[in-house]
C-alpha positions as CSV (number, residue, x, y, z in Angstrom):
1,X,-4.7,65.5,-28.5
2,X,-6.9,63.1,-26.0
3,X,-8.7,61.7,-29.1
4,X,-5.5,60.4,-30.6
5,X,-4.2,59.6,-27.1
6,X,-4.8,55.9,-27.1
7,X,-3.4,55.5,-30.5
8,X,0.0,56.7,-30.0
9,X,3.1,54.8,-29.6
10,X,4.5,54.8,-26.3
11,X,7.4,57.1,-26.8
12,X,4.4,59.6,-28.9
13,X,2.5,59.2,-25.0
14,X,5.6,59.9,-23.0
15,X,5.4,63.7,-25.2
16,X,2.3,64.0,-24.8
17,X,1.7,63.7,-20.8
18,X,5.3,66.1,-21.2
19,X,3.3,68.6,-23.2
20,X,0.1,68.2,-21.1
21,X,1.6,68.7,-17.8
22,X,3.8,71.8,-18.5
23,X,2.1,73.3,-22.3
24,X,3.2,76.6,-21.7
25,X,7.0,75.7,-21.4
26,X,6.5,73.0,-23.8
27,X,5.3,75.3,-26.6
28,X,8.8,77.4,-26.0
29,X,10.8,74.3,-25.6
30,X,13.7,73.2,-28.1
31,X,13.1,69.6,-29.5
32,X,16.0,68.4,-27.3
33,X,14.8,70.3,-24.3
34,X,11.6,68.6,-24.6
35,X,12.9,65.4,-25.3
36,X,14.8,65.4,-21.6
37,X,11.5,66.4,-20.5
38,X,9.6,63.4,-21.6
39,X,12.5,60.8,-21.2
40,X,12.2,60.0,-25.1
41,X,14.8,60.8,-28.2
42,X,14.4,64.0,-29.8
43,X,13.3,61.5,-33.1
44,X,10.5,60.6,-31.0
45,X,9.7,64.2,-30.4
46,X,9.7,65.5,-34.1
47,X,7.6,62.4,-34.7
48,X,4.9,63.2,-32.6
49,X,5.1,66.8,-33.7
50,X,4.5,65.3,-37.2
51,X,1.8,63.1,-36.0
52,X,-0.2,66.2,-34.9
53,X,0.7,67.5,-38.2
54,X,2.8,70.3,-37.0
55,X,5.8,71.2,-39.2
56,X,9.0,71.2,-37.4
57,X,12.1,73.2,-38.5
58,X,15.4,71.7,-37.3
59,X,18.2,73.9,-36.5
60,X,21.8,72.8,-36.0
61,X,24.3,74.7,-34.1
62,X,27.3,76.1,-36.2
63,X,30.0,76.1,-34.3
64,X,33.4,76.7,-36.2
C-alpha cells in the first residue's frame, strides 16, 4: 500500500492510515464500520478496496 500511498485521493488516504493503524480490526471490519473509522463514506471505502483490487461483497440487512 505505501507505493500507491501518494497517489490516492484523499478520502482513499483517510482508509488507508485507518487500515494501517489498526490492520487487524480492519481486516474483520464491516465497510460501514470502517468507514466511521476513517471519517470517510462507506463509497469511499469500497473504492479504495477496489483500488487495491480487492473484490468486495456488499450485504444488506433484511429486515421485514
Amino acid at each position: 500500500m505505501s507505493s500507491i500511498y501518494s497517489s490516492l485521493t484523499k478520502a482513499d488516504k483517510k482508509v488507508a492510515d485507518a487500515v494501517q493503524s489498526n490492520p487487524e480490526e480492519a481486516v474483520l471490519a464491516t465497510v460501514t464500520n470502517l468507514a466511521e473509522q476513517a471519517g470517510v463514506g462507506e463509497t469511499s471505502v469500497i473504492r479504495f478496496c477496489r483500488t487495491l483490487g480487492l473484490n468486495v461483497e456488499i450485504q444488506h440487512d433484511s429486515k421485514s
